[in-house]
C-alpha positions as CSV (number, residue, x, y, z in Angstrom):
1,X,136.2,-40.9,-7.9
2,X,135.9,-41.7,-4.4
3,X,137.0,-38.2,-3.4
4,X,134.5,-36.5,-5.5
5,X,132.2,-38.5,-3.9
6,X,133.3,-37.5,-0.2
7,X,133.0,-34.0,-0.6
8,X,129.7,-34.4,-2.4
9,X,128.7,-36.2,0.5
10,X,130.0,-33.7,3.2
11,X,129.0,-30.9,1.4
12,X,125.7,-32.5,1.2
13,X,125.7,-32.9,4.8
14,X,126.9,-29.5,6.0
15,X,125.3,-26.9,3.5
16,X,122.1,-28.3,2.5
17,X,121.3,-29.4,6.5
18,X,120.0,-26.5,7.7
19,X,118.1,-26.3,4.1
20,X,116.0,-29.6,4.8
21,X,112.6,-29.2,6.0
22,X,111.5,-29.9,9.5
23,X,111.3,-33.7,10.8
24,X,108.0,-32.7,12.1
25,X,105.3,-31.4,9.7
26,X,102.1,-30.5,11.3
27,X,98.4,-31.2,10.0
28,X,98.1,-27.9,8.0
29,X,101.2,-28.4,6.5
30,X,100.8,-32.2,5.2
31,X,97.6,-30.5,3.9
32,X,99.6,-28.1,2.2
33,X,102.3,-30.2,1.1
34,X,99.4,-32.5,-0.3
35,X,97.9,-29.9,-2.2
36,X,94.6,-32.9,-2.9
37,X,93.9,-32.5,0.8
38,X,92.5,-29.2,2.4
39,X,92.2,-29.4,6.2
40,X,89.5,-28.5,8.3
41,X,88.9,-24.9,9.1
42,X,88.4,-26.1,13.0
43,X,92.2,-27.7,13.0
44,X,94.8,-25.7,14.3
45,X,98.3,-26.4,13.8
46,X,98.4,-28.7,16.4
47,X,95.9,-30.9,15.1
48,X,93.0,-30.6,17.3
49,X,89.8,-29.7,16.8
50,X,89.5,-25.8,18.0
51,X,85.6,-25.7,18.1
52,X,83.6,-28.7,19.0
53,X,81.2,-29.9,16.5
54,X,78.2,-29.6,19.2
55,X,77.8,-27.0,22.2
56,X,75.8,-27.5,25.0
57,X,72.0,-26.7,23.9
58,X,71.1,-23.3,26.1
59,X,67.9,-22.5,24.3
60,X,66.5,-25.5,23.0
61,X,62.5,-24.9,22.6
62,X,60.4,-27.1,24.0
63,X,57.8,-27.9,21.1
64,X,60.7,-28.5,18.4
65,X,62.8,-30.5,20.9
66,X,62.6,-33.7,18.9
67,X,63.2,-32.1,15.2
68,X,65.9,-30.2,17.0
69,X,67.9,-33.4,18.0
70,X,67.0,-35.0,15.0
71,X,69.0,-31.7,13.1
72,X,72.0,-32.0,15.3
73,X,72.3,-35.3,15.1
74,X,72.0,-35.3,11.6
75,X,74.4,-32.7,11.8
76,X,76.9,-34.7,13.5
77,X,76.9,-37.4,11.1
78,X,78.0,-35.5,8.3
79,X,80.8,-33.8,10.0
80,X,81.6,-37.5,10.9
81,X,81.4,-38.7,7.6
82,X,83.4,-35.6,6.8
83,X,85.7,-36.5,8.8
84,X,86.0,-40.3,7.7
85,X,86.5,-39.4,4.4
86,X,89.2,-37.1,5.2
87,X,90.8,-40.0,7.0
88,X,90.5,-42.1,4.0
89,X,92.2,-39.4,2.2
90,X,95.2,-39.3,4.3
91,X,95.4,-43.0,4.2
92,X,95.6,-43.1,0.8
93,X,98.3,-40.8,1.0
94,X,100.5,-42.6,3.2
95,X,100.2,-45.5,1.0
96,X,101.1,-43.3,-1.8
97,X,104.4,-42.4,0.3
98,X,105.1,-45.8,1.2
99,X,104.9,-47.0,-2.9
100,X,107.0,-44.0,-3.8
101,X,109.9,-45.2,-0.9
102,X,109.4,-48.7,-2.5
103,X,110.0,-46.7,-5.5
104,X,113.4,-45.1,-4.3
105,X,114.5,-48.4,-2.1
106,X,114.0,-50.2,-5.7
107,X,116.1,-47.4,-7.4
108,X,118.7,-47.7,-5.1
109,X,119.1,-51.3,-5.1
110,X,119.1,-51.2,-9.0
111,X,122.8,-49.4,-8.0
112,X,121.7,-45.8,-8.9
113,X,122.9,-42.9,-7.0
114,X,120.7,-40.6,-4.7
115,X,121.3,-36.7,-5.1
116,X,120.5,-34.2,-3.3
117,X,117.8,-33.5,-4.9
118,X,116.6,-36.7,-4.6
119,X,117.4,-36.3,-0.5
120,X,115.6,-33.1,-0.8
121,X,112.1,-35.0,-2.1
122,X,112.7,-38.4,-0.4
123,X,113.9,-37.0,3.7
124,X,110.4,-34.7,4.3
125,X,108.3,-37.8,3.3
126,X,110.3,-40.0,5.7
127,X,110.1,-37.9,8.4
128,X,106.6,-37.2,7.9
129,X,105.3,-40.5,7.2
130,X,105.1,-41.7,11.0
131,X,104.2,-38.1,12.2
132,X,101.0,-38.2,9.4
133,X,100.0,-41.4,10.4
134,X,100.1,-40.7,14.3
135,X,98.8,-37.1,13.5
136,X,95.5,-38.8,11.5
137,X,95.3,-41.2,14.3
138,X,95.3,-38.3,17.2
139,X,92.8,-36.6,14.7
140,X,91.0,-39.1,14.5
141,X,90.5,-40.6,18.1
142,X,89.8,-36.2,18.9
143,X,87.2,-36.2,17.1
144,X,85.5,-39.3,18.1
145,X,86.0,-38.1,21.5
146,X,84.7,-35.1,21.1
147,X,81.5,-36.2,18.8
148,X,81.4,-38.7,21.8
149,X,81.2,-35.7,24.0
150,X,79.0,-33.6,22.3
151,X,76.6,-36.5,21.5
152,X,76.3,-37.4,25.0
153,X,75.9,-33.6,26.0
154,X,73.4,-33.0,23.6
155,X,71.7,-36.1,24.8
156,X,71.6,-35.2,28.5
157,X,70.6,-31.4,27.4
158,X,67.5,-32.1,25.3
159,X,66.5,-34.9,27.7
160,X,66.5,-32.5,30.5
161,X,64.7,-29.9,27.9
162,X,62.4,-32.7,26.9
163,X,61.6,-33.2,30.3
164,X,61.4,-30.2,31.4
165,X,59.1,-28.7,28.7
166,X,56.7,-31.9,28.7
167,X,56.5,-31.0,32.9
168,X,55.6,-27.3,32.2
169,X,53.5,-28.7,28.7
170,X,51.5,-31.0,31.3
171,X,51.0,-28.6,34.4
172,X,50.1,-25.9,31.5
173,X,47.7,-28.5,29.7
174,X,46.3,-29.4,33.7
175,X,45.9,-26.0,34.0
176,X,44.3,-24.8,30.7
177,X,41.9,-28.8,31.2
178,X,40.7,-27.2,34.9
179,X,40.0,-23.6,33.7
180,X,38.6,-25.2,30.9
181,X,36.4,-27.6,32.5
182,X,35.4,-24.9,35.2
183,X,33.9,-22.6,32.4
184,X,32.1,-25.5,30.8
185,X,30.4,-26.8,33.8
186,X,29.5,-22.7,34.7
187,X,28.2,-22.9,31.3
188,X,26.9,-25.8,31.8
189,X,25.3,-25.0,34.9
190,X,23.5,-21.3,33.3
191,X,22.8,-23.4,30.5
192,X,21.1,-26.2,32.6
193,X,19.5,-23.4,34.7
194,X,18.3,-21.2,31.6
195,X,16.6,-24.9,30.0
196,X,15.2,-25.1,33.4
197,X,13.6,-21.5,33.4
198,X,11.8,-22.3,29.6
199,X,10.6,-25.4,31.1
200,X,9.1,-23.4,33.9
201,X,7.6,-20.9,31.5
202,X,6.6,-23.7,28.7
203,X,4.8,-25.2,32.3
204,X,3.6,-22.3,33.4
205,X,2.0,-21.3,29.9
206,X,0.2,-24.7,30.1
207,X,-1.2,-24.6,33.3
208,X,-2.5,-20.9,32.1
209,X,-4.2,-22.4,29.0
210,X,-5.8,-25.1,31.6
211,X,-7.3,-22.0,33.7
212,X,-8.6,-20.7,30.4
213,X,-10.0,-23.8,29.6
214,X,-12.2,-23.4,33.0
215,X,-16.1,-22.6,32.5
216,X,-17.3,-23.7,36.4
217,X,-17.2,-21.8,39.5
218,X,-16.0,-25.6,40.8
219,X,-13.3,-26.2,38.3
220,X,-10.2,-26.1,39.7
221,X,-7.4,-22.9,39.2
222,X,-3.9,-23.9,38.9
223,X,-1.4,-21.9,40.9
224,X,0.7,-20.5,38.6
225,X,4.4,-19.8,39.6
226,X,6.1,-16.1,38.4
227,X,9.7,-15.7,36.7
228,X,11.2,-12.8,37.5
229,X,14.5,-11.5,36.3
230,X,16.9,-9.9,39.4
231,X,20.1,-8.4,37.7
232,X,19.9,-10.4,34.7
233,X,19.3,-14.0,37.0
234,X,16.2,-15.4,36.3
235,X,14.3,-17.2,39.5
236,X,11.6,-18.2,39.4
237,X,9.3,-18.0,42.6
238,X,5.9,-20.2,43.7
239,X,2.8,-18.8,45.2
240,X,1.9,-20.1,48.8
241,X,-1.5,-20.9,47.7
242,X,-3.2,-24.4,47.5
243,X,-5.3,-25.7,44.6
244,X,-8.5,-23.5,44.7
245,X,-11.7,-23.5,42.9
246,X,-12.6,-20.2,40.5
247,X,-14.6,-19.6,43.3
248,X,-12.4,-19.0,46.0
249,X,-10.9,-16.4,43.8
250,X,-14.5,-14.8,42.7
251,X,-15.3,-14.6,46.3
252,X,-12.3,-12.2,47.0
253,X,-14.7,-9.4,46.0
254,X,-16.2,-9.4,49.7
255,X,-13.7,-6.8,51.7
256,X,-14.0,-9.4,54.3
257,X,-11.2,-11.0,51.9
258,X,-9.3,-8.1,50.8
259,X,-5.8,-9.2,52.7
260,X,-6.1,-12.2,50.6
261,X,-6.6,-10.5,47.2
262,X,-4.1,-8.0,48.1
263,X,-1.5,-11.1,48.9
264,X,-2.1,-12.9,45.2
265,X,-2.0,-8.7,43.9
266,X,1.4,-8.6,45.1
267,X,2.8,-11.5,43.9
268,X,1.6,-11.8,40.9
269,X,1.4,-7.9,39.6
270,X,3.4,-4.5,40.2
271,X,1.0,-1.8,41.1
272,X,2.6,0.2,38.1
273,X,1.1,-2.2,35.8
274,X,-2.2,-1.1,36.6
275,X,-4.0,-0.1,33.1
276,X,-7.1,2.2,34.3
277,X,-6.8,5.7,33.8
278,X,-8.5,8.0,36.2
279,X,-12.0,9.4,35.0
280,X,-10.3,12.9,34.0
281,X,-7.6,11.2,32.2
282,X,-9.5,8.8,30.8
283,X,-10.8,9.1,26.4
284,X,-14.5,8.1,25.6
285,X,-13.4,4.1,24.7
286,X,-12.3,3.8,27.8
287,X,-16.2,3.2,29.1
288,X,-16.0,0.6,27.4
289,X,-15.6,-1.3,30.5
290,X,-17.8,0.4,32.6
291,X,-20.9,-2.4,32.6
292,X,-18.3,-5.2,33.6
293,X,-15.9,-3.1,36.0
294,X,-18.3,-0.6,37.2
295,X,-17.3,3.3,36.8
296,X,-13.7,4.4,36.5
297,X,-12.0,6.1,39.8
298,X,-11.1,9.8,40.6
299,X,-7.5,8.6,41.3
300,X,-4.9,6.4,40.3
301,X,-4.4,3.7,43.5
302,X,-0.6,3.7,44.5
303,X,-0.5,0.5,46.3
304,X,-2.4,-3.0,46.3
305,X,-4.2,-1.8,49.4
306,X,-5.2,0.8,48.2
307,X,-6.7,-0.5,44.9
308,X,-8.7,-3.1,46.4
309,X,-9.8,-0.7,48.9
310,X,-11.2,1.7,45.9
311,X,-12.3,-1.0,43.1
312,X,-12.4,-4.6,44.5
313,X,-13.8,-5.6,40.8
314,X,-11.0,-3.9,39.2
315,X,-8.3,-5.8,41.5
316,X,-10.4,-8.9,40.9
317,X,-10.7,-8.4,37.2
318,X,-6.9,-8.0,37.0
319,X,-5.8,-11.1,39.4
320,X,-8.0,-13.7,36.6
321,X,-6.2,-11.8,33.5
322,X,-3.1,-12.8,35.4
323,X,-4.2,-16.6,36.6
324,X,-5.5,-16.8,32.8
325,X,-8.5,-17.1,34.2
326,X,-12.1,-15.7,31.9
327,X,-13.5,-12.6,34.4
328,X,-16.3,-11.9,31.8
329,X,-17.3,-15.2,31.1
330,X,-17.5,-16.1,35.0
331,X,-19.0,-12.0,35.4
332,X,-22.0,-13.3,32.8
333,X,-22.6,-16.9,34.5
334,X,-22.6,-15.1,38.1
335,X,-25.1,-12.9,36.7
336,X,-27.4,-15.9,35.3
337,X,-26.9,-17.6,38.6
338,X,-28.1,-14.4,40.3
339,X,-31.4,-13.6,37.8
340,X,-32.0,-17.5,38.6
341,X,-31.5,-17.5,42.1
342,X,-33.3,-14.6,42.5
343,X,-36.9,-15.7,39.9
344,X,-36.2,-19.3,42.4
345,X,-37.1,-16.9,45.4
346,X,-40.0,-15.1,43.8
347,X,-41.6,-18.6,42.8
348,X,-40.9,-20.0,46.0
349,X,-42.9,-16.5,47.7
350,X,-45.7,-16.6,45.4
351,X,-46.4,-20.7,46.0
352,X,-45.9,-19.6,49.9
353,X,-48.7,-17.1,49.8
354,X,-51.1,-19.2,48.6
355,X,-50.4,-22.1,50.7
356,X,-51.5,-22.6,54.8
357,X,-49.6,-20.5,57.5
358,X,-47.6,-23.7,58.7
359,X,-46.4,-24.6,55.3
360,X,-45.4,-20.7,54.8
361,X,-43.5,-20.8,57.6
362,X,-42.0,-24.1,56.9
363,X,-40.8,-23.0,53.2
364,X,-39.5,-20.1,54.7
365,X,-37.4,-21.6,56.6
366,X,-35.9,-23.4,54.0
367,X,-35.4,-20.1,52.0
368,X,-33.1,-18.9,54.6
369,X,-31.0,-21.5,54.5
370,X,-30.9,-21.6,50.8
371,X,-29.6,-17.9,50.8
372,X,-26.8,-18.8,53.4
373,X,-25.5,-21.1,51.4
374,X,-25.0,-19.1,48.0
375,X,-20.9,-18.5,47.6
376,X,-21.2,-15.7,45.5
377,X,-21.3,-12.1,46.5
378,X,-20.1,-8.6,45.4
């Protein structure tokens, strides 16, 4: 009996060595011998983790920088949960190993005999059982470490992202606010400038009405000012002319005041704007005018000077048109004044010739002065 049991043991020992398993199974092949649990593709044989969970962030935009760390670390948490559960796994096992040696310890101390085959199933798990538990712990503390890692990387990367895409999102925001702001107060400033212009004409449209409004030779004539358009700018210019009476203009019929009529001309008028044909040109309702303007000219003037030089009434006529001033109204009260001034004269002659020499002389006297003092000529 013992002798049987001697060379089962020695043959035990010496043919079926070299057929045992390794003492020291690696990760994948505890996964493999557990069939329940499947390792991680990014374990190699060694155990450790072959690519890191979390690389460094290269191209992390700017506007999705906070959903992007939000993914990744969302990300991170399920590979850690992953790899907790895994964990738990292998823990179970191991205390699934350690019940089944309680198993065979029980079995042997009940007096039963260990085979080989028994030695076959029992030897792998006892040399695996400290090599899985120090493998799972290696795995584990790797894996912390590198989650550590790439948490701490990915931190550091998208803060530096964060920062530097908020600096370029500020300097581009400072940029786009000053551009911005420089249009609106050029807008601004054209708008501001163009309200100011239709003030000046709205102005410039009442003060016309006011000249309209104007029946004496001693009203007053506002000056009005002109808004001229120079490459698409509107300016708008003022006359250096101080309040006048209508007749200070009616008075610029005398040559004697043709520079000053030609002045007013040019500022207010373009001598291409003049509307009187010449007589050969002219149709038969263009005679219209002839009682209030006189007859029309041979030519067409060219110039200011020119026109006032050939028709001051014309030049006149135009120049109250452009103040808003009535020329035939003021043409019909001159000529009242006129037929008065002039029936004033013949009374005063007719009472002189029938009164004494010294009176005549005396009344004439004051006849001279009366006719010095009359504002009005042609």
């Amino acid at each position: 009996m013992s002798q049987s049991t001697e060379s089962d043991d020695s043959s035990m020992f010496s043919g079926s060595r070299l057929e045992l398993p390794p003492l020291r199974t690696k990760a994948r092949g505890l996964a493999l011998l557990f069939g329940h649990l499947t390792p991680p593709e990014d374990v190699d044989d060694e155990g450790i983790i072959t690519n890191a969970p979390n690389e460094i962030a290269t191209d992390v935009p700017t506007a999705s920088s906070f959903e992007r760390l939000q993914q990744e670390v969302k990300g991170l948490d399920e590979v850690v949960n992953e790899r907790d559960i895994r964990v738990s796994e292998a823990e179970g096992d191991i205390g699934n190993i350690k019940a089944e040696m309680e198993e065979v310890q029980e079995f042997m101390e009940n007096g039963n005999i260990v085979t080989d085959e028994h030695l076959r199933e029992i030897l792998p798990t006892l040399a695996t059982k400290t090599d899985l538990k120090a493998d799972l712990k290696e795995l584990r503390l790797t894996t912390k470490a590198d989650l550590k890692n790439g948490l701490e990387e990915l931190r550091l990367t998208t803060k530096a992202d964060l920062k530097t895409g908020l600096e370029e999102l500020r300097l581009a925001t400072k940029a786009d606010l000053k551009t911005g702001l420089e249009e609106l107060r050029l807008a601004t400033k054209a708008d501001l400038e163009e309200l100011k212009t239709d003030l000046e004409g709205l102005r410039l449209e009442i003060r016309a009405s006011q000249n309209y409004r104007a029946s004496r030779f001693f009203d007053e004539v506002q000056s009005l000012p002109i808004i001229r358009d120079r490459d698409g700018v509107k300016r708008i210019e003022y006359i250096s002319t101080p309040l006048r009476q209508v007749k200070h203009y009616w008075n610029l019929h005398n040559q004697e005041h043709a520079s000053e009529l030609v002045r007013c001309l040019e500022f207010y008028l373009a001598i291409d704007t003049w509307p009187f044909k010449a007589l050969d040109e002219a149709d038969d309702f263009d005679n219209v005018d002839v009682d209030l303007l006189g007859p029309l000219l041979h030519t067409v003037p060219t110039s200011w000077e020119e026109a006032v030089k050939l028709s001051p009434r014309r030049s006149v006529y135009l120049l109250f048109g452009a103040l808003g001033l009535r020329y035939d109204h003021f043409s019909e009260q001159y000529d009242m004044m006129k037929a008065l001034g002039t029936q004033r004269q013949s009374a005063t002659k007719s009472k002189a010739s029938e009164s004494q020499p010294a009176i005549r002389v005396k009344r004439a006297k004051n006849e001279s002065s009366e006719s010095t003092t009359e504002p009005f000529t042609t």
